[in-house]
N, C-alpha and C positions, 0 to 999 in steps of 0.2 A: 523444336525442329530436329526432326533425327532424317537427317538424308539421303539416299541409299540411289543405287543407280537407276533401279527402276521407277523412283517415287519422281528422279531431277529430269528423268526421261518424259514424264507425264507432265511436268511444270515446263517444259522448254514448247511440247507442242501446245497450249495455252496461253504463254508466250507471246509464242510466234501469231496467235489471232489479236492476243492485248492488242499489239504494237504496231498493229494497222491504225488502231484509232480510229475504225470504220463506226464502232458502237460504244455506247458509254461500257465501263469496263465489267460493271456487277452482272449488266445483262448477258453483254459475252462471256461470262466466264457459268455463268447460269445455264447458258444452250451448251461450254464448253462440256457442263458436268451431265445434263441429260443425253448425248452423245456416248458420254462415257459410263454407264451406269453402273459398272464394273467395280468402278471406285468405291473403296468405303471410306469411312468418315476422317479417318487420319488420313488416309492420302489425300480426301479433298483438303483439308485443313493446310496443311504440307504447300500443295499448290497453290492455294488461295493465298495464305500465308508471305510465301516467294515471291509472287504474283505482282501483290500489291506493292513488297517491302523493293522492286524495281520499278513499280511504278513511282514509288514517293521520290526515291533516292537515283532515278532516271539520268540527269543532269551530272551528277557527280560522278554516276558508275563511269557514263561515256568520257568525262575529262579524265579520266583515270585508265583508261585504255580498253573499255569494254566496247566501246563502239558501234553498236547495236548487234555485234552477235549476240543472237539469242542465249547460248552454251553461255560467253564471258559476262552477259548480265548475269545471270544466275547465279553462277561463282561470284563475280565480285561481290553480290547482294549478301552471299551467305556468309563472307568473308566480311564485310564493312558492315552490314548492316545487323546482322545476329551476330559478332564477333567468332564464328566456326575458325577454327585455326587452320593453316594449309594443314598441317599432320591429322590432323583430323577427318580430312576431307580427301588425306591422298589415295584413298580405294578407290574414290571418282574418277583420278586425275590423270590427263594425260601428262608425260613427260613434261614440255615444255610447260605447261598451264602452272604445274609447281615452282617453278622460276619465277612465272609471270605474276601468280598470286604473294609471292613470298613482297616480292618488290611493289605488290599494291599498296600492303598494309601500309609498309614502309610512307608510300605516295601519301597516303590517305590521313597521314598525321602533319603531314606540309599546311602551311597556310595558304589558303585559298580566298579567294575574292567571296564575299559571303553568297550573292546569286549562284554559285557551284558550290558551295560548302551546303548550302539552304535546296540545293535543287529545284531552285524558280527561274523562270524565262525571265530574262533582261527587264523586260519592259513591266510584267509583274511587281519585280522587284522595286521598280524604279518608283510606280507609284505608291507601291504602299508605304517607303520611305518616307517621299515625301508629305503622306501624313501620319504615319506611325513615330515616325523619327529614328534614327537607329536604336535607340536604348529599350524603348517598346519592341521594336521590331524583331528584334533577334530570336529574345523567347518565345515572340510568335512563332517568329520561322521555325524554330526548333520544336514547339509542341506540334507546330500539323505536317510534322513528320514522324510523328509516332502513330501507334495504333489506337484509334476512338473507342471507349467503352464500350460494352451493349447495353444500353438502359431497355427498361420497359415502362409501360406505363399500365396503371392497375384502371380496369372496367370497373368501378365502383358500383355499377346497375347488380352487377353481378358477383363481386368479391370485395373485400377491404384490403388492403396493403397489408396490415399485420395479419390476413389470414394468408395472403401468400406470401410471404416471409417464412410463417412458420412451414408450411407443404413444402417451399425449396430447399429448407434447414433440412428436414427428413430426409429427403433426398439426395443431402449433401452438398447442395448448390449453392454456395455463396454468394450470398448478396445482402446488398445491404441498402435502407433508404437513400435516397436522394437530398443532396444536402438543402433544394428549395423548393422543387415540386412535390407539394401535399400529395400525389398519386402517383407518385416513380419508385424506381427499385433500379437500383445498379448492380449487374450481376459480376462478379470474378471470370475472369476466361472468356470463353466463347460458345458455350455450350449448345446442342443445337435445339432448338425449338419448338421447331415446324410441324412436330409429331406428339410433341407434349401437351396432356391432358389441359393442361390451364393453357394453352395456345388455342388448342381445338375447342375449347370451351367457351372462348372466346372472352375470359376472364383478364387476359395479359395482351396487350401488342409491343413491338418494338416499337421505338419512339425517344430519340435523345434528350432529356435532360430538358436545353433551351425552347426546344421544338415545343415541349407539352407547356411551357410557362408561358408561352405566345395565347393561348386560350383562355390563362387568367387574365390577360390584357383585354382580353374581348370581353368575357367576364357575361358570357349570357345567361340569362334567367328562365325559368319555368315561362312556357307559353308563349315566350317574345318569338318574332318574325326574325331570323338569322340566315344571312347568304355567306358560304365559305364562296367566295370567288373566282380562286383558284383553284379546285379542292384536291387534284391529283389523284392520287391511290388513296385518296382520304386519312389518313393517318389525323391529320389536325379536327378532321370534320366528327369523327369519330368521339376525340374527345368533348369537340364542344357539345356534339349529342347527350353525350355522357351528363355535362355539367346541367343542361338543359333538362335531367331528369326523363329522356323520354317524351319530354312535353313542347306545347307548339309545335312551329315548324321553321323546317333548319334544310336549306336547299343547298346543292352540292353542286355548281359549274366545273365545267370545264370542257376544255376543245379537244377534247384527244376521247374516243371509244374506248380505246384498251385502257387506259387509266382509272375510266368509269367503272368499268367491267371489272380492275381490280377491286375496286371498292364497293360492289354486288355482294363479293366474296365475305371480305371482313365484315360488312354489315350484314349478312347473315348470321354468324356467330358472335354479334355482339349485344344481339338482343332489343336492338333498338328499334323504334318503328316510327319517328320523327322525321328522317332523313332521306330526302327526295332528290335522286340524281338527279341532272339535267344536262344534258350535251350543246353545248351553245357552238355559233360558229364564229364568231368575234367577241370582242368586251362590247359590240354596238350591238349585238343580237336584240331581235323584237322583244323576244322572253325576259328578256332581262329590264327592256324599257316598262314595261309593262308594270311594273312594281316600283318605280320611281320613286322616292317621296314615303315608302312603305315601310323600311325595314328599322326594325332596332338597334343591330348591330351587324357590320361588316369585315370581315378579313378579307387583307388581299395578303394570301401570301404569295406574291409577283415572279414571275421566271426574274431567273438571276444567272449572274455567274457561275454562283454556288461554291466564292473560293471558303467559306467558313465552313465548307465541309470536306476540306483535301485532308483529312484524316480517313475517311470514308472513301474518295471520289478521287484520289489522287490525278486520275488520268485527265482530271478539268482542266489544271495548267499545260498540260500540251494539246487539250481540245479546243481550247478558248483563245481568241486572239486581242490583241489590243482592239482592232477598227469593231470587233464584236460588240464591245460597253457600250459605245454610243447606240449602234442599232439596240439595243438591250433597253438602253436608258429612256429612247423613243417610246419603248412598246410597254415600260412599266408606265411613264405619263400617262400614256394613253389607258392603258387599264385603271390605274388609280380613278382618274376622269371619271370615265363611264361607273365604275364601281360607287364613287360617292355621291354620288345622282340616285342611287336606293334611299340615302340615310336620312330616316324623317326627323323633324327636328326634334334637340333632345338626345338623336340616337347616336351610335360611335361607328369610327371609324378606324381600322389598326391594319397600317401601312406596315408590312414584315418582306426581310429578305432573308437567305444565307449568305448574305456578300459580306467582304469585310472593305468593299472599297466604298467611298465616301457619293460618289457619284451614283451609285445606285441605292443608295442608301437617305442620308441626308439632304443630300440635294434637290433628290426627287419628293420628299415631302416639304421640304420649303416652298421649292416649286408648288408645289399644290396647294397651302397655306394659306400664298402671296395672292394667286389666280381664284383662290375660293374664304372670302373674308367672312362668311357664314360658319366656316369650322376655327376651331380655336383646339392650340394644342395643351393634351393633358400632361404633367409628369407621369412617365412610364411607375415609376418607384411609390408614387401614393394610389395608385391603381391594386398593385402589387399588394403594398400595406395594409389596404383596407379589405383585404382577404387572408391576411395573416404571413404574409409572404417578404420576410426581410431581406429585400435586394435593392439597391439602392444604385442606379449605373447613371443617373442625371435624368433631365428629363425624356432622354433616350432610351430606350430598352437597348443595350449593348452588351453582349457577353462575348467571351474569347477562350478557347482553351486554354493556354495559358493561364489565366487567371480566376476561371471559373468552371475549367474541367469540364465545359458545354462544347459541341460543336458554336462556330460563328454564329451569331445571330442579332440583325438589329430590328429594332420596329417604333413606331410613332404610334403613339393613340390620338385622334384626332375627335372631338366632341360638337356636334352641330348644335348652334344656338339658335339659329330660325330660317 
């Protein structure tokens, strides 16, 4: 982070669009930089960088007297959260601002009630308490306040892992395997991508870590019938392409156009010809009845909260509200529902969120268990094993920052016996 007046002048009006909270914060800050084109890469970095480290630490800035001025977020961010010293920073400063920051730091090493130490909304706090328990909880709270790696994940159709390892060595880019996903690669820094040969080639996507080990859960074969259910921007659908060799057929739902249309893009450059959008208008769509009773295997990866990803997303804890989970909770039921109504007998089903709370998580696959005595649940961890993949998190797919350097991530495998 090197500061400069004109670099804090461009991160305050960026800001000032975050802090509406009109739009999740990547996309805003996406139109913020096409706007601005002017920017080059260290100044986006710079801003993005800021950006976020007041998104995370939001909570804390304002008990400490930033208040939502735009200017004293900034400052305080650069002061508490990248430790810049006031003497460092006094080319910036206005007179008084130097008084106010000196007496931050000072604030900023007081004990605080952990919900403003942790910079979570109350009621956040409150549940995940009480099932994390404090002793878990803390280094939770403290890891998804830092910054999330960039992993990628390697197209095997078209490259191996140790060939792109070595092409990033050449080029000086640090990175190194992933410590459980057989096709990941965790790179050093941030480097940018988007314009990089093995990007455009369609050999690498981004893809965290947890995200890509949710596909060994599915775990689909050459030729078999595969619905990703939710498929978004595809990132997941992508790789189950991948492991599918190409072969069969692997349909790609979802309710949103622009998300499809993301995933037009990537599935151009990735070579794959298995993989058939579909735009549905419910989890009840005809399209989808239509295929009952048919499919091999199924992902729901389910809208969620998406708090397993406030390393990334920070802006979700002041987007999201408490009465939101339940409506949430309603609308995963009901997609799981309609979704294991595909699974012919024999075939699987893998219930996945980014949540880290229990109610959109656990609860909603018991539920579904209890109501559907035809699926029977797998261990997450011998699914895992029996593809060479040592993780062991119970018979839950559960990973945490904290403890496994993944974004959040849970999931159920579910096995239909008739």
């Amino acid at each position: 982070m090197e500061p400069t007046r004109a670099r804090l002048e461009v991160a305050l009006a960026a800001l000032q669009e975050l802090l509406t909270f009109a739009a999740p914060a990547d996309s805003t800050l996406k139109r913020f930089f096409r706007s601005h084109p002017e920017l080059g890469q260290q100044e986006r970095a710079f801003v993005a960088e800021l950006a976020f480290a007041v998104l995370r630490n939001l909570r804390l800035l304002e008990h400490l007297g930033a208040q939502r001025s735009t200017r004293r977020l900034a400052l305080a961010s650069l002061t508490v959260a990248f430790g810049i010293s006031v003497r460092e920073l006094a080319p910036l400063l206005r007179r008084e601002e130097e008084t106010w920051l000196a007496q931050l730091r000072s604030q900023a090493q007081a004990e605080l009630v952990p919900a403003v130490r942790f910079s979570l909304p109350d009621w956040l706090w409150e549940r995940l308490l009480e099932q994390y328990g404090a002793t878990e909880l803390e280094p939770l709270a403290r890891a998804l306040l830092q910054q999330a790696p960039l992993d990628l994940r390697v197209n095997t159709l078209l490259a191996s892992r140790e060939d792109v390892l070595v092409q990033l060595a050449k080029e000086g880019i640090g990175a190194e395997s992933t410590a459980y996903s057989p096709v990941g690669i965790r790179l050093q820094g941030k480097p940018a991508l988007q314009k990089h040969p093995l990007f455009l080639a369609g050999k690498v996507e981004v893809q965290d870590e947890g995200s890509q080990l949710l596909g060994y859960l599915v775990a689909p074969r050459r030729r078999q019938m595969v619905v990703d259910f939710c498929a978004g921007a595809g990132g997941k659908t992508l790789a189950l392409g991948a492991m599918m060799h190409s072969e069969g057929r692997l349909y790609a739902f979802d309710t949103s156009d622009r998300r499809l249309a993301n995933l037009k893009a990537r599935l151009k450059r990735s070579g794959l010809s298995n993989i058939h959008p579909q735009h549905i208008d419910t989890e009840a769509d005809a399209r989808i009845q239509r295929l009952d009773g048919k499919i091999d295997r199924v992902l729901v990866d389910a809208p969620c909260s998406g708090f397993g990803t406030l390393r990334r997303n920070p802006d979700l804890k002041w987007r999201q509200h408490a009465e939101g989970i339940a409506q949430m909770v309603r609308k995963q039921t009901a997609i799981l529902q309609s979704a294991g109504r595909l699974v012919k007998p024999g075939g699987r089903l893998v219930y996945a969120t980014c949540s880290l709370l229990r109610e959109e998580n656990q609860q909603v696959a018991e539920q579904f268990l209890e109501r559907n005595p035809m699926f029977v649940l797998t261990p997450a961890h011998a699914v895992l094993k029996s593809q060479g993949i040592e993780l062991d998190t119970g018979p839950y797919f559960r990973v945490l920052p904290n403890t496994h350097a993944m974004d959040g991530f849970f999931a159920a495998v579910m096995e239909r016996s008739g």
